[in-house]
N, C-alpha and C positions, 0 to 999 in steps of 0.2 A: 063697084068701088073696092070691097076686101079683093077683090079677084086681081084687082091690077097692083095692089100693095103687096098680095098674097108674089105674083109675078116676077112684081121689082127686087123684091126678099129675093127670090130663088136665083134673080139674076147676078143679085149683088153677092150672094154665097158662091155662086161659081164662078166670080170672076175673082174672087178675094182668094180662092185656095189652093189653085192652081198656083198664083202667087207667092206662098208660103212654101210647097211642096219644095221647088227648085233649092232657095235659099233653105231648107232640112237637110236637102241632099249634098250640098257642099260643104255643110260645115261637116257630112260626114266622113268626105272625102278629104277634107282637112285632116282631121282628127287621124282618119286613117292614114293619110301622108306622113302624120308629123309620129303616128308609132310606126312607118317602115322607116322613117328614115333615122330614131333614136335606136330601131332595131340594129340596122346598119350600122349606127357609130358604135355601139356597144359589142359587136360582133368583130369593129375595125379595132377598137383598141384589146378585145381579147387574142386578136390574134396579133396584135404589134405586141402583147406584153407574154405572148407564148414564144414569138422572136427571141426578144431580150433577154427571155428565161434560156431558150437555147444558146442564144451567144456565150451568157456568161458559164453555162455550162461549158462548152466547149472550150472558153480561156483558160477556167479552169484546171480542167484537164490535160492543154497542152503547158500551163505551170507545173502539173502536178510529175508529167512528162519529164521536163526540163529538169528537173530538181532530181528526178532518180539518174538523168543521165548525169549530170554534174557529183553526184552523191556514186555513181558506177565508173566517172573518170579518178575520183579521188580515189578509191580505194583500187583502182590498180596503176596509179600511181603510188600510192601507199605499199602495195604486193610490192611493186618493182625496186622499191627504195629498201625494202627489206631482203629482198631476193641480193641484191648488188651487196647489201651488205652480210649477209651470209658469207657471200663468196668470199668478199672480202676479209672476211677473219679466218675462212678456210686458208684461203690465199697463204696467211699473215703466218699461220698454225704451220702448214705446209715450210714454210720458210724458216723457223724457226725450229722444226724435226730437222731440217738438212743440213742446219749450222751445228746443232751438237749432234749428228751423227758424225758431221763433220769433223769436229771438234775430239770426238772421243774416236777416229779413225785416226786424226795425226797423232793422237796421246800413244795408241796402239802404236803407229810404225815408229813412233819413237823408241818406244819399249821394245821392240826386235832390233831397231837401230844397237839398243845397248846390250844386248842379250847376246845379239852378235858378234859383235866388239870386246867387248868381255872372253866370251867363248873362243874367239879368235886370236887374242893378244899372247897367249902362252905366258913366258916371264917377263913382257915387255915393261914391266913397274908402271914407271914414269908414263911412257906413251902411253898406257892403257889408263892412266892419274889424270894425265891430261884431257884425253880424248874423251873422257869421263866426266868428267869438268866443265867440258866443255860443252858436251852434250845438256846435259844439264842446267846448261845456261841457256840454252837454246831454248830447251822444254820451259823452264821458267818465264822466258821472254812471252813466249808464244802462248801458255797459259793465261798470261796475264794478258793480253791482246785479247785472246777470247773472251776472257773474262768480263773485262770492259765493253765489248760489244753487245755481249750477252745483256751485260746489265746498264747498257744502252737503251735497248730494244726494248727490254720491260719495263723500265721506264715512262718510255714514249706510249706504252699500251695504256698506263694510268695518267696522261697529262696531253693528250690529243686534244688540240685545239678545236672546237667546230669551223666549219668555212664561214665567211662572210653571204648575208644574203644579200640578194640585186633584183629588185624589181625594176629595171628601165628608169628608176625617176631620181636614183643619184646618180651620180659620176664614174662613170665607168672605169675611167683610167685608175680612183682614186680603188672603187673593188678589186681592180684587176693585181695592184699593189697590196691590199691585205690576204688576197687568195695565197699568191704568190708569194707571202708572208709564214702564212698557214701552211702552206704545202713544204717549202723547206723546214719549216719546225715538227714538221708531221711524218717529213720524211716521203713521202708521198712520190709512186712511180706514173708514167704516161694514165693506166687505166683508173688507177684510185683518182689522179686528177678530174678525169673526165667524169668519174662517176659521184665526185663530190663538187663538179662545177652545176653538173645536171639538178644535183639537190639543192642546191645553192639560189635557184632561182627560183621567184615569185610572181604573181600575177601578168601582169603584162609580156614581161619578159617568158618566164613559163610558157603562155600562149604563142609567142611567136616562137619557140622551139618546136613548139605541136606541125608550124606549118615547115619543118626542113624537113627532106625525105631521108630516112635511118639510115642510109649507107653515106650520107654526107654529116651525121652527126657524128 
């Protein structure tokens, strides 16, 4: 009789633990699933957040790009505006040597005009009263003509209007009227025009200048 309960025991032990085994082994197969696949998402977002991190590097730097070129178109547009106006007070200086070299070359042939006349007139009195007189009245005119241009010109050096600026977004006709303003009060020839129409412009307008080829500007 224990023989056969001793039996049932060992029967009932091997049929129970076999049982058991299978269900240990999937939950550890579970278990092991569920840390590959936390492995994986943790792995997905390190490397979606190494993306982002490159992206926004890479924006970065082509802002950072952008901004030197913008900051390297300024200043030589800047160079250029200064270069033009260099010239142009050379220009101005130049113009201003040649009027009184000018100036003191007619004073000269006036004074051989009289030196000659004089030296030439012998007893002629009167003729030589007159001619004298005359002269003189010429030099005086002509003095004073100079004089006034002269002090025209420096003038206009301390009371130079600035041009009007034009971005595109007012009225063109209405700029083209104060330039055109400007420039007779300024006095202003073909080149100073063009080179105070070029500085004259802002934003939008500026841009669409960038796009005409230099021999049509």
């Amino acid at each position: 009789m224990c023989w056969l309960i001793k039996k049932e025991r060992k029967s009932l032990k091997e049929v129970c633990v076999p049982s058991v085994l299978p269900s240990t082994q999937q939950e550890e197969r579970r278990v092991l699933k569920e840390e590959e696949k936390e492995k994986l998402l943790k792995e997905k977002r390190r490397v979606l957040k190494e993306e982002e991190k490159e992206k926004r590097r890479v924006l970065k730097e082509e802002e950072k790009e952008k901004l030197l070129r913008e900051e390297e178109k300024e200043r030589l547009l800047k160079e250029k505006r200064r270069v033009l106006k260099e010239k142009e007070k050379e220009e101005e200086r130049l113009l201003r040597q040649q009027e009184r070299e000018e100036f003191h070359q007619k004073v000269t042939n006036l004074e051989i005009r009289f030196q000659s006349e004089i030296g030439g007139g012998g007893g002629g009195g009167g003729g030589v009263q007159a001619a004298l007189e005359n002269n003189i009245g010429e030099v005086r005119t002509e003095c004073k003509r100079l004089e006034i241009e002269l002090a025209r010109m420096k003038s206009l050096e301390g009371r130079n209007i600035p041009p009007p600026t034009f971005d595109g977004q007012t009225s063109l006709e209405g700029f083209r009227r104060q330039f055109e303003a400007v420039t007779l009060n300024n006095g202003w020839g073909e080149t100073e025009k063009v080179t105070n129409l070029i500085v004259a412009l802002r934003g939008p307008a500026l841009d669409l200048l960038q796009t005409v080829p230099r021999a049509d500007q």
